[in-house]
C-alpha positions in Angstrom: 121.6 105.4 98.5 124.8 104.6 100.1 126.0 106.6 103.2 129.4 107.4 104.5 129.9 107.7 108.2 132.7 110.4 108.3 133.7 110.0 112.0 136.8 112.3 111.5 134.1 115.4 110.2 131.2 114.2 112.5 128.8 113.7 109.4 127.0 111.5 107.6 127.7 111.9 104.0 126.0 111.2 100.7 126.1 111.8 97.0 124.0 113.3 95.0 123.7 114.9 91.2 124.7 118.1 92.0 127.3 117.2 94.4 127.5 115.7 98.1 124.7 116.9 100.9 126.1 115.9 104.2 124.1 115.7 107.9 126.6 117.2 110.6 126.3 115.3 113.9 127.6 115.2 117.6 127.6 112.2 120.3 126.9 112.4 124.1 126.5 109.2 126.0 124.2 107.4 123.8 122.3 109.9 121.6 123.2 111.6 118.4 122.8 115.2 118.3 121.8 116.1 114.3 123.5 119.8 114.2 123.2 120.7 110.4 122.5 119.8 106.8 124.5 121.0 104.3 123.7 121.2 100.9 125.4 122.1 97.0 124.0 125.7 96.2 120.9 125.4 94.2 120.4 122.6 95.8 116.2 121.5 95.8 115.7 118.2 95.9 113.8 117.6 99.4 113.0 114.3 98.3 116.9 112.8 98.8 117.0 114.9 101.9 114.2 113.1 103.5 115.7 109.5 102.2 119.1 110.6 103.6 117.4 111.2 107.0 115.1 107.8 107.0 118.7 106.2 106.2 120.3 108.2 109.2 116.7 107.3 111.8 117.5 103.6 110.2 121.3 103.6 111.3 120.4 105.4 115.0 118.1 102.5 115.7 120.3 99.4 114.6 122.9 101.3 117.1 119.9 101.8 119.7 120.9 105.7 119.7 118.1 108.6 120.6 117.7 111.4 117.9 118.2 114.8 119.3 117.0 117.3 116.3 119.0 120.5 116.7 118.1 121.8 112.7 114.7 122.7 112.1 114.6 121.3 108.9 115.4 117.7 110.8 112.6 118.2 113.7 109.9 119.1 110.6 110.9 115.7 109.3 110.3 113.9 112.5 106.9 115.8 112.7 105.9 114.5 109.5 107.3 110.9 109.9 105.8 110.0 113.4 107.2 106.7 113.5 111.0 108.3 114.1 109.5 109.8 117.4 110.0 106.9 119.6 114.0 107.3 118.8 113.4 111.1 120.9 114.8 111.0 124.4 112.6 111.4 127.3 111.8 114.9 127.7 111.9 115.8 123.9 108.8 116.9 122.3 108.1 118.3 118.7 
């Protein structure tokens, strides 16, 4: 899966069948707030959502960022995937 960094829209952005599904994102000081996912209508395919957020938790700890999830969608993932945990900030529990 290959993922664009769109700096200029603050999202990560990726292509799939039905069109492109893109993670909307803010910075402050050294952790990346995940605001939003946005998806093609009839859109239902959790499976490449989840692989676009591994490839987003992979990217955040190459750049040694914390994960703040601010979409509930994105903190069920984290549940599920306790491994991503340790890239919460102090203070953040799901």
């Amino acid at each position: 899966m290959e993922i664009k960094d769109n700096s200029f829209s603050r999202q990560f952005e990726a292509i799939a069948t039905e069109g492109m599904v893109t993670v909307e994102y803010s910075f402050q000081e050294r952790k990346i707030f995940l605001t939003r996912i946005n998806t093609p209508e009839n859109f239902d395919n959790e499976t490449f959502i989840d692989d676009l957020l591994k490839e987003i938790m992979t990217i955040a700890e190459e750049k040694k960022f914390k994960v703040v999830p601010i979409f509930p969608r994105i903190a069920a993932f984290i549940k599920r995937n306790p491994k991503y945990k340790e890239l919460l900030p102090p203070g953040i529990r799901l």
